[in-house]
GULUMMI-767911 format. One record per residue: x, y, z of N, C-alpha, C in turn. Coordinates in steps of 0.05 Angstrom, whole numbers. Example, Ala and Ser with C-alpha at 12.3 -4.5 7.8 and 13.67 -1.06 7.14 Angstrom:
2
<<264 -114 156> <246 -90 156> <264 -66 156>>
<<257 -45 142> <273 -21 143> <258 1 157>>
END
This chain:
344
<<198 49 286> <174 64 294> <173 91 281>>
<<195 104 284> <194 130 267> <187 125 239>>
<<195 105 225> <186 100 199> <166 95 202>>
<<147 90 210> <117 91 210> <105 107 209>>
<<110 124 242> <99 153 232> <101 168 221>>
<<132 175 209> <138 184 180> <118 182 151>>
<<116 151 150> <97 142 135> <62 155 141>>
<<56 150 169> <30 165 168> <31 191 167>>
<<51 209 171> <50 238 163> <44 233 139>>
<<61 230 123> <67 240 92> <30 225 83>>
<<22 206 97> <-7 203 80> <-35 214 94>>
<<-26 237 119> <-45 246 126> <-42 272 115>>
<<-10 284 100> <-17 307 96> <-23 312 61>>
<<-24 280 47> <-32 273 23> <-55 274 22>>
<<-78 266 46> <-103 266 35> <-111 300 46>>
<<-103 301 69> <-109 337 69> <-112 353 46>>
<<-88 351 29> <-77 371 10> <-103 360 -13>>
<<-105 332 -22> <-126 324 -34> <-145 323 -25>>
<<-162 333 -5> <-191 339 9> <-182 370 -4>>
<<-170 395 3> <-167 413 1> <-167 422 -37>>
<<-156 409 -48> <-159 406 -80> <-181 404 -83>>
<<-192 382 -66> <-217 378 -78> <-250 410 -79>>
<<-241 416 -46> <-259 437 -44> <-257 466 -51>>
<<-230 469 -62> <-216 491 -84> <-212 494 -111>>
<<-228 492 -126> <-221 485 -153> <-204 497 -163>>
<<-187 500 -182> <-167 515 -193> <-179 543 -209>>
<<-170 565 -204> <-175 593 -211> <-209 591 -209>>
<<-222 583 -187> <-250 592 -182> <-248 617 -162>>
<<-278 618 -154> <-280 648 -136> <-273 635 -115>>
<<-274 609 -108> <-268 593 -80> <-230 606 -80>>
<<-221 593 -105> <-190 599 -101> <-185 630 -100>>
<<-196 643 -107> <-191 670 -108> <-192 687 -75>>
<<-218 682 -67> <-217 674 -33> <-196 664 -25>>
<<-186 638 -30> <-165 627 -13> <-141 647 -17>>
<<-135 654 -39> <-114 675 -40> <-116 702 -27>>
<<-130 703 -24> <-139 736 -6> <-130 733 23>>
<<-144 710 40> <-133 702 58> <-107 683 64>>
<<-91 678 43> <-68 671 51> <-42 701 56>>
<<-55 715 38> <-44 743 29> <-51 756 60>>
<<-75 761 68> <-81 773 92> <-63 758 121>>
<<-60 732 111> <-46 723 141> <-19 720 128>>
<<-13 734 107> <18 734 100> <24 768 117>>
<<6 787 104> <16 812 115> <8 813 145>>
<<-11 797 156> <-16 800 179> <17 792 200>>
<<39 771 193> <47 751 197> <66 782 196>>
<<80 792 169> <98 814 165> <97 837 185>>
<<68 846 197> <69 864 204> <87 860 235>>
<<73 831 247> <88 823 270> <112 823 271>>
<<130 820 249> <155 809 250> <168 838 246>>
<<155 849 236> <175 877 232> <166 900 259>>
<<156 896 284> <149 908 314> <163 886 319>>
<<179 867 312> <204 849 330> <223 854 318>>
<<234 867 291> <255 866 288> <251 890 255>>
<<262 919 260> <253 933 234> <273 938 213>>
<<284 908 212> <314 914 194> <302 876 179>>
<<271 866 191> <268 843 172> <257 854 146>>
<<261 826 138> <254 817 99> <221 834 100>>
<<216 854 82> <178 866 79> <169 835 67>>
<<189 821 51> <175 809 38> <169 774 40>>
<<182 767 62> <196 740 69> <170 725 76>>
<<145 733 87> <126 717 92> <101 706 62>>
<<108 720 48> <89 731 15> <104 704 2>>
<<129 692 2> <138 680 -23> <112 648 -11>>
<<116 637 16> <104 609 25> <68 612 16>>
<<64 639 15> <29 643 7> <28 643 -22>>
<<55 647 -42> <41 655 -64> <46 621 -70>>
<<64 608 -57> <75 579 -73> <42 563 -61>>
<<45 572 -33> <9 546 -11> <-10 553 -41>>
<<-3 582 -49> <-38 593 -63> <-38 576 -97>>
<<-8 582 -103> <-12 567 -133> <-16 536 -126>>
<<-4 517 -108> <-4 497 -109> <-32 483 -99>>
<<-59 508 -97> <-85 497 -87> <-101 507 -107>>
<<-98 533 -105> <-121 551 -126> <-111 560 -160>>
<<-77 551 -166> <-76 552 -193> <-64 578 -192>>
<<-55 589 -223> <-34 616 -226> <-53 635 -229>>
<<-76 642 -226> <-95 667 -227> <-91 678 -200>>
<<-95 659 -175> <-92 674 -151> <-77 679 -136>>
<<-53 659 -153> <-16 662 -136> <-13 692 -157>>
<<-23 695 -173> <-17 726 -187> <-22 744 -168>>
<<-49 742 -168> <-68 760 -140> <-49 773 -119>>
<<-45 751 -107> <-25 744 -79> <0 756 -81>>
<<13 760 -119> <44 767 -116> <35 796 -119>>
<<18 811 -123> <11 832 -135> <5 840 -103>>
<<-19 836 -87> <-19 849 -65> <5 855 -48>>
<<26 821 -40> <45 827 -31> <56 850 -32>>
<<72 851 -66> <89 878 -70> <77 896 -63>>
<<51 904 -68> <40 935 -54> <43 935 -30>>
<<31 909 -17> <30 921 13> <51 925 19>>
<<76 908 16> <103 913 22> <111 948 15>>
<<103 942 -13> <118 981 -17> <104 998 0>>
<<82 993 9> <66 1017 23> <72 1014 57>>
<<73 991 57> <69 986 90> <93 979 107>>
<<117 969 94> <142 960 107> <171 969 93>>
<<160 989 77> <184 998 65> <186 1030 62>>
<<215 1049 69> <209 1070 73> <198 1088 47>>
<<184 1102 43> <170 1118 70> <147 1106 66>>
<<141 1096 107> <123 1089 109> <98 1100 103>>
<<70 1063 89> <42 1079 83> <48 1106 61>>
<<69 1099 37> <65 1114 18> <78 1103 -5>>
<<72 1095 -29> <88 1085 -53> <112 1092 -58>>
<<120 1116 -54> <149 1121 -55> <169 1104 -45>>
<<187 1096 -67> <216 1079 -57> <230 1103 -60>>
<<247 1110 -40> <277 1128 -42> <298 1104 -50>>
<<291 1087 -41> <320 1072 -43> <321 1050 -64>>
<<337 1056 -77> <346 1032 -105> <348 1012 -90>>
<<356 998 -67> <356 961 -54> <320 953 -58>>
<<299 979 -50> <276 969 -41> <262 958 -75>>
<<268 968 -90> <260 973 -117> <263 946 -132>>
<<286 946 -127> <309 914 -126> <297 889 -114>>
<<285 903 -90> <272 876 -73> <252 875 -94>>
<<235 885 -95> <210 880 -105> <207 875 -134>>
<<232 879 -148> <232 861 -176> <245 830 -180>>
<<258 833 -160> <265 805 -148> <234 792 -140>>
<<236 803 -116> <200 789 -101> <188 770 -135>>
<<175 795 -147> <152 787 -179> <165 766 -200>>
<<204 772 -191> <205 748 -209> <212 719 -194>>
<<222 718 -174> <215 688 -153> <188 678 -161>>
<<162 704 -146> <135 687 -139> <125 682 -169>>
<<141 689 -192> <131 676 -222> <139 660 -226>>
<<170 645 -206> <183 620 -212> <166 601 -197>>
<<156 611 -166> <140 601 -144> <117 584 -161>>
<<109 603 -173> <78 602 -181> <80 579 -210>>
<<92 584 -224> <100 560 -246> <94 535 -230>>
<<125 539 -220> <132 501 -208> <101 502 -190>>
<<100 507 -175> <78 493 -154> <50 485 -173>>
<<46 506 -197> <15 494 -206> <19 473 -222>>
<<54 476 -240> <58 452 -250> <58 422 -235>>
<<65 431 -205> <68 411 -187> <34 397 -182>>
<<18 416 -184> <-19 401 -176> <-16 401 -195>>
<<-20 401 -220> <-31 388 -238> <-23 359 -247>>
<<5 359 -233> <20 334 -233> <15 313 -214>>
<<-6 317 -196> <-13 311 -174> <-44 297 -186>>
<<-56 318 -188> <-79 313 -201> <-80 287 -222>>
<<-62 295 -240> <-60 271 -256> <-50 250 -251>>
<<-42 244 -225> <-34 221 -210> <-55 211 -197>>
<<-75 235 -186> <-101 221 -173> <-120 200 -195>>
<<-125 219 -222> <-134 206 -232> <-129 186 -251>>
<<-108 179 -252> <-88 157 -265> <-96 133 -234>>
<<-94 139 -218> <-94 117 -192> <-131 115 -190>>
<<-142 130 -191> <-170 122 -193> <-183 105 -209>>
<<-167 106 -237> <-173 98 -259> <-169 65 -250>>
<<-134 67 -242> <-125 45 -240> <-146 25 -222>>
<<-157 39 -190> <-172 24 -181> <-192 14 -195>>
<<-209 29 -206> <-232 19 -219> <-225 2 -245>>
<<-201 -9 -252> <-190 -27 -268> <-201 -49 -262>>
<<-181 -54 -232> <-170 -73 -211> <-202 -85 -211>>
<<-215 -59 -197> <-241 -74 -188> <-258 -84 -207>>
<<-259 -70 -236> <-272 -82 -260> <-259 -118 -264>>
<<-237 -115 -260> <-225 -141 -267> <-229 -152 -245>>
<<-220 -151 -219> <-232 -174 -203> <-263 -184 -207>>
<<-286 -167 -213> <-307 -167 -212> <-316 -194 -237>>
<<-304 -189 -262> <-308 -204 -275> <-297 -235 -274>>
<<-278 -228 -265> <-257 -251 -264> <-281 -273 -237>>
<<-293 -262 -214> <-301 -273 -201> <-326 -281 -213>>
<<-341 -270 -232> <-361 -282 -247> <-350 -308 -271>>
<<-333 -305 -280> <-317 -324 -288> <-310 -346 -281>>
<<-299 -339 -251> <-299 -371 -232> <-329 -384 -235>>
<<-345 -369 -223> <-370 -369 -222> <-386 -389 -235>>
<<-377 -377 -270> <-384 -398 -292> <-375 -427 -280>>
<<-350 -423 -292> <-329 -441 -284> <-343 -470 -272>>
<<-342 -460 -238> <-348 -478 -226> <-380 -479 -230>>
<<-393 -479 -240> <-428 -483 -250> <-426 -508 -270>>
<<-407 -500 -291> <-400 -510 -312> <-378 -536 -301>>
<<-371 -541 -279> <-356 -564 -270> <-383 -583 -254>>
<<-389 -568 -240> <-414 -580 -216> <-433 -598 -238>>
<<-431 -584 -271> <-454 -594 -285> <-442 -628 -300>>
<<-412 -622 -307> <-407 -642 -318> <-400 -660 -305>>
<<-394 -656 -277> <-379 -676 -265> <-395 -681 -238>>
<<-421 -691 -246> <-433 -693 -229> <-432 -717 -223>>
<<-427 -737 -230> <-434 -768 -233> <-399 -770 -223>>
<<-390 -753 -230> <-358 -754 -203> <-355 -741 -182>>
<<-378 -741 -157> <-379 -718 -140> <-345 -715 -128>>
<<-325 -744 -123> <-308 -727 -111> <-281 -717 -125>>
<<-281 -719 -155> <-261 -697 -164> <-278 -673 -171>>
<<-298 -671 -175> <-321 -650 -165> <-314 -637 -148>>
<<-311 -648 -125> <-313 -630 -100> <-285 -623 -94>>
<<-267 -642 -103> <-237 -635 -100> <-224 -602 -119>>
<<-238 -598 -145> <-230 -583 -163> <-243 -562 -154>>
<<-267 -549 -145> <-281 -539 -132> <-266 -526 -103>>
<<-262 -544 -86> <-243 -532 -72> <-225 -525 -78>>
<<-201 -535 -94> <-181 -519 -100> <-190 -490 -120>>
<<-204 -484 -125> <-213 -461 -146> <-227 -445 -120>>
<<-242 -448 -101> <-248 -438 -81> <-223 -425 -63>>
<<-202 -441 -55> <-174 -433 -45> <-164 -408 -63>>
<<-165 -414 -93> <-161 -386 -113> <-165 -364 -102>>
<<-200 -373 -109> <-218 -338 -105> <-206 -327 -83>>
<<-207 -348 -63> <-206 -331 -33> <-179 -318 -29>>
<<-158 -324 -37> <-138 -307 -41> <-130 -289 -58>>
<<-144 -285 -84> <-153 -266 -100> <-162 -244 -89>>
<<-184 -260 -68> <-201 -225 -48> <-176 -216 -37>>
<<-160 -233 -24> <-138 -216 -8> <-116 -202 -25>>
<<-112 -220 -53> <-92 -192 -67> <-113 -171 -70>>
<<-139 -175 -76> <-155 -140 -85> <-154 -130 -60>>
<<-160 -135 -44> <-163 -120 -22> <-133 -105 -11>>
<<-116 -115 -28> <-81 -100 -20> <-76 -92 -42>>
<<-96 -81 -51> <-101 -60 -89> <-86 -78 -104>>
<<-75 -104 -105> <-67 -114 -129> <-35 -120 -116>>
<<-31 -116 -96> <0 -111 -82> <14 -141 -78>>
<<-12 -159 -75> <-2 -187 -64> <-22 -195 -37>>
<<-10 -218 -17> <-30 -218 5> <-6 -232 27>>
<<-11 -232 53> <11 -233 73> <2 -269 76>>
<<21 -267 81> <30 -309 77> <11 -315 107>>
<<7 -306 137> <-4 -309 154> <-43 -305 143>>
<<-47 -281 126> <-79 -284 120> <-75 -309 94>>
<<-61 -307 86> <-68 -337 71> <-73 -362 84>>
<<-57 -366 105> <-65 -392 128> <-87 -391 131>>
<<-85 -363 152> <-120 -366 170> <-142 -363 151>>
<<-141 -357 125> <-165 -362 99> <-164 -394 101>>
<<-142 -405 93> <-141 -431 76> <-154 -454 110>>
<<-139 -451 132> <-139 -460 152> <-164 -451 170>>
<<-183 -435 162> <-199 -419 176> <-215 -439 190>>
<<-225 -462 193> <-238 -483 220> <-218 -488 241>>
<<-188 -488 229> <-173 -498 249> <-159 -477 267>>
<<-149 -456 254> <-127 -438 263> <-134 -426 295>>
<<-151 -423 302> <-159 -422 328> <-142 -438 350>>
<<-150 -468 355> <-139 -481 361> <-125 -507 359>>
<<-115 -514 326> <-117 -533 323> <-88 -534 308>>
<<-86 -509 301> <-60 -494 281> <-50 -467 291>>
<<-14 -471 296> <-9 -447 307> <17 -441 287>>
<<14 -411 285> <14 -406 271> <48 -390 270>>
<<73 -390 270> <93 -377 278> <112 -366 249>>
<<128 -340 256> <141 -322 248> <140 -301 234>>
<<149 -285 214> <147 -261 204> <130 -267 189>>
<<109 -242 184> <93 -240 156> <100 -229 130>>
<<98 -243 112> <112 -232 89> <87 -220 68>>
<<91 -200 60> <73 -199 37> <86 -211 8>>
<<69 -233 -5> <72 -252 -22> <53 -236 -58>>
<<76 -227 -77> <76 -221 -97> <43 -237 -108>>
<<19 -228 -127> <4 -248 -134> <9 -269 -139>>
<<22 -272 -159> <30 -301 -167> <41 -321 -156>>
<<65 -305 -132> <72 -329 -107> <48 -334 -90>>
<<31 -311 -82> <8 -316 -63> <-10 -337 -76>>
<<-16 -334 -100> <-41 -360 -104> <-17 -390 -105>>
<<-1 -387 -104> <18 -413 -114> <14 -423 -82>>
<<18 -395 -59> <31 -407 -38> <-6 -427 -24>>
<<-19 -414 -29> <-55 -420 -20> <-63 -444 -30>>
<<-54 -457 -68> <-53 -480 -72> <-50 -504 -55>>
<<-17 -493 -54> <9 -515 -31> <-10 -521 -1>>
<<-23 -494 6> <-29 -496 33> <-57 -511 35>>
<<-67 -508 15> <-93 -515 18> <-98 -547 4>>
<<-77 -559 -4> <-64 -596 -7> <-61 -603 17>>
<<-44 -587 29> <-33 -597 58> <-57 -596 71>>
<<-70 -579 79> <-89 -583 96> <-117 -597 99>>
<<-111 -605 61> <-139 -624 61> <-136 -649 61>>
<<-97 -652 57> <-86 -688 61> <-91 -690 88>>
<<-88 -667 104> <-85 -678 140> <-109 -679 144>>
<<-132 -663 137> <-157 -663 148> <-170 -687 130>>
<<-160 -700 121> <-169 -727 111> <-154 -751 121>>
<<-130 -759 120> <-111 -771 132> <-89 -764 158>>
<<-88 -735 161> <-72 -733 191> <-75 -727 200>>
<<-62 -705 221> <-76 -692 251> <-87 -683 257>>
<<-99 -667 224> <-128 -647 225> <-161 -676 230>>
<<-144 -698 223> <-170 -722 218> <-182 -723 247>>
<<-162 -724 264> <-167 -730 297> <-182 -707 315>>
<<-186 -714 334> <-192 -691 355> <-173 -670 364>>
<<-142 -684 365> <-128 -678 389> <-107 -677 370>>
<<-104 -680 340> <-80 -671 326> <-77 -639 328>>
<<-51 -634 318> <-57 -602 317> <-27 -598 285>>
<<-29 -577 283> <-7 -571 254> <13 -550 262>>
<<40 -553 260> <62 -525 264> <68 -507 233>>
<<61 -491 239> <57 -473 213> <87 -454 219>>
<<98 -457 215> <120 -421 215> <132 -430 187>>
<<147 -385 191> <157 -386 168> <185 -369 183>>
<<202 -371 165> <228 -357 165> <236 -342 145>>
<<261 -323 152> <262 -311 133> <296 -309 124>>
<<307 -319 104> <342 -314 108> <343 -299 86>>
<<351 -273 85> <361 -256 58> <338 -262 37>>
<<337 -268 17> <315 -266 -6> <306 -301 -6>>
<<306 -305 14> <288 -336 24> <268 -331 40>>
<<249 -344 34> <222 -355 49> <220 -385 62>>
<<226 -391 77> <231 -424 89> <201 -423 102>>
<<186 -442 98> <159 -454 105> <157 -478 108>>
<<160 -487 138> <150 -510 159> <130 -520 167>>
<<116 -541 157> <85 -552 168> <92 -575 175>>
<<87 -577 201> <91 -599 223> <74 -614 235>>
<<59 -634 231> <31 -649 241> <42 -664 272>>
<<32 -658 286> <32 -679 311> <10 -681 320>>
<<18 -714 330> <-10 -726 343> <-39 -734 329>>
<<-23 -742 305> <-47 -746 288> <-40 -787 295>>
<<-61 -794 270> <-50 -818 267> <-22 -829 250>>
<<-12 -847 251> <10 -859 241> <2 -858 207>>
<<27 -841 206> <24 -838 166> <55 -855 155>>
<<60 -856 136> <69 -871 114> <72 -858 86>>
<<97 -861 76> <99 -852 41> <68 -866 28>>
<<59 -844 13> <43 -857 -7> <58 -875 -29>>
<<47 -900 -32> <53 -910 -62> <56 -896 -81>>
<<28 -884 -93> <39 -872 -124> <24 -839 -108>>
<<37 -822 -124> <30 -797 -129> <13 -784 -137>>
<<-17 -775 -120> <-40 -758 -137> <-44 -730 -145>>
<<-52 -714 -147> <-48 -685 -164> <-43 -670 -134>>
<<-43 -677 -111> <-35 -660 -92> <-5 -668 -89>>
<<11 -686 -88> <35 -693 -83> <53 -682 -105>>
<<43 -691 -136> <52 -671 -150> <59 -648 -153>>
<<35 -633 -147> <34 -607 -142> <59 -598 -124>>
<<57 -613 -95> <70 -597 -82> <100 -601 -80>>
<<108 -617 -100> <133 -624 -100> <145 -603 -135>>
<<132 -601 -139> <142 -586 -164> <122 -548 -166>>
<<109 -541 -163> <99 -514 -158> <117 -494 -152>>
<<137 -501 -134> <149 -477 -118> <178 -475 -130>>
<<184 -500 -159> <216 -498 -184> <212 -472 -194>>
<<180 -452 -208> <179 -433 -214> <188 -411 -210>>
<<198 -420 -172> <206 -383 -161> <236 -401 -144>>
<<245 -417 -163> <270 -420 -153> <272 -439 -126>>
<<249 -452 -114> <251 -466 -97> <235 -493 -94>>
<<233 -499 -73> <227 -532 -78> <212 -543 -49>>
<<208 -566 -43> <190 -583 -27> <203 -610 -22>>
<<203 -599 8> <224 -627 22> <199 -649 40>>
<<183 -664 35> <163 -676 50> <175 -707 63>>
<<173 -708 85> <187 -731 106> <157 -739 113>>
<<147 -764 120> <132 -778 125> <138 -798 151>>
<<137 -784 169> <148 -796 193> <119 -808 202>>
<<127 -831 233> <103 -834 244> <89 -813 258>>
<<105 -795 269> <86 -774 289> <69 -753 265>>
<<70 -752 243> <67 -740 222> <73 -725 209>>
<<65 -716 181> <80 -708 165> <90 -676 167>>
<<115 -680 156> <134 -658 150> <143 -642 134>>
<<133 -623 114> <144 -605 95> <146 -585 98>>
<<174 -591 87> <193 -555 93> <193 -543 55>>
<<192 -523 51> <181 -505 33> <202 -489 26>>
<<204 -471 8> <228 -459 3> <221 -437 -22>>
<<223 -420 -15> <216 -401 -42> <234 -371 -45>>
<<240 -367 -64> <259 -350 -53> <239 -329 -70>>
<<241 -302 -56> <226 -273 -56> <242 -253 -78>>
<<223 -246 -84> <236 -225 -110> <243 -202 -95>>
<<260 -184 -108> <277 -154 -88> <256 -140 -79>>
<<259 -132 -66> <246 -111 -42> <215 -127 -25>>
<<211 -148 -22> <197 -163 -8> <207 -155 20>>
<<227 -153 29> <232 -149 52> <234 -129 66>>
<<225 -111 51> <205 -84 66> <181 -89 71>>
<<167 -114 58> <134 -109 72> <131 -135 88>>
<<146 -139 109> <153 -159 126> <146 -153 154>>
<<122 -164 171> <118 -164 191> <123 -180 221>>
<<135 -170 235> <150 -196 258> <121 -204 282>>
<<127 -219 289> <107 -229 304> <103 -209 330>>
<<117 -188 332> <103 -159 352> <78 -149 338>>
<<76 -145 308> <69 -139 293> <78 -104 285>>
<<106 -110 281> <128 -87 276> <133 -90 256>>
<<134 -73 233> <147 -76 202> <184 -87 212>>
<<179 -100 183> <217 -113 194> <230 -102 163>>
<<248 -91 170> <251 -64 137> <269 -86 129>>
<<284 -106 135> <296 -127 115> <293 -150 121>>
<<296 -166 104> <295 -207 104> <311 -210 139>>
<<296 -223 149> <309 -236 177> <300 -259 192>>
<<317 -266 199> <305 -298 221> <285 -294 239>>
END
């Protein structure tokens, strides 16, 4: 739980700082303002602290305003800011008070120290936004990639299946079979774009592929994994065979069938169980059609494989895929608690 909100700090005080970039431009009159008043609630802040204690730092509140000021408004107004500091300091918190005069070689010392920190301050931090900046717009860019390419790519299917519907019309049902399976694609396509390109969680792949039944007909058990693209459309293929062999031949065919969906998780394994009961009485197929194929060879790519038993109460395939490194940070348990490694 603390890792969470950890996580939502650090991205509520990311978009702050980038709302705040945004309405500050670098060395405008906006930033120049903002430095006046970081400077004003710097000496405001000094004056308090020295009526609590008149042996503190003149200068200790000035260094966090000149670094807040470069790392918003740029090195014109963290200048500003290092320049008022030192005066106000020499005039206002250093003897003799309310007059430029230093008697003392330490105070003189402070304050050439102070100009050369808030020049080290002021470097790193604007080097730091601009480095920032160019991260925004490098990730903006990237989105509008993502979305250029999904966009096309979905006009592409588009063709695609226009260009299938046209030739294979006089075959409505490998027509309608190829169609669906290219339909199962897209729809998990939306779910990697919609996770910026990240992958899609093995549970929204079900309830997409499963979406008439999952209500009540398919339940649905164990951790959610987020699934790399390439395993996610492999895994939506597999799921979306299975569910159109049962909803043709097994327990999806009936009223009163229903399907056991879970998944497990052992170290860099994915174990995936689909369990039909209460359908009608099934049987090995004779020969093998592009769904049996499929699901018996698809999942050699990522190191794993397809165990299918054909019992009477109905059919049984256990799944096996093993997860590339760090999958098991974006793992959800059925509390709906992040699970920070691979677990049962």
């Amino acid at each position: 739980m603390q890792g969470i909100d950890g996580a939502k700090l650090t991205a509520a005080i990311d978009a702050a700082l980038s709302r705040l970039r945004g309405y500050i431009p670098p060395n405008s009159l906006r930033s120049y303002l903002f430095g006046l008043i970081c400077a004003a609630a710097a000496g405001l802040f000094e004056f308090w602290l020295k009526r609590l204690d008149q042996d503190a730092s003149p200068l200790i509140a000035y260094y966090p305003a000149v670094a807040f000021t470069a790392l918003l408004g740029g090195i014109g107004p963290a200048i500003l800011v290092t320049v008022i500091g030192g005066m106000t300091a020499a005039w206002a918190f250093m003897p003799l008070a309310y007059s430029f005069a230093l008697d003392r070689y330490g105070d003189k010392v402070t304050l050439v120290t102070f100009a050369f920190v808030s020049m080290l301050l002021t470097l790193g931090a604007d080097h730091f936004r601009r480095l920032a900046k160019r991260l925004e717009d490098e990730e903006q860019l990237r989105q509008l990639a993502v979305q250029e390419l999904a966009h096309r790519l979905k006009n592409k299917i588009a063709t695609i299946q226009a260009i299938i519907s046209v030739q294979l019309r006089d075959q409505p049902q490998v027509r309608d079979d190829i169609l669906s399976r290219l339909a199962a694609l897209t729809a998990t396509d939306h779910l990697v774009e919609e996770a910026n390109g990240r992958g899609a969680f093995v549970h929204d792949i079900a309830k997409t592929e499963l979406g008439p039944y999952v209500a009540s007909r398919v339940v649905i058990q164990g951790p959610d994994v987020l699934l790399p693209p390439k395993y996610a459309l492999t895994f939506a293929l597999l799921l979306h065979e299975l569910a159109t062999n049962s909803a043709k031949y097994g327990s999806l065919s009936v009223p009163n069938g229903i399907v056991l969906l879970n998944f497990r998780t052992t170290e860099a394994l994915l174990e995936i169980g689909w369990q039909e009961k209460d359908g009608p009485l099934v049987s090995a197929p004779k020969r093998q059609g592009f769904g049996l194929r499929l699901l018996s060879r698809a999942l050699a790519q990522f190191g794993g494989g397809t165990d299918m038993l054909f019992e009477p109460s109905g059919l049984v395939c256990k799944m096996t895929i093993h997860l590339p490194a760090g999958t098991g940070s974006h793992m959800v348990g059925d509390d709906g608690k992040p699970i920070t490694a691979a677990a049962t």
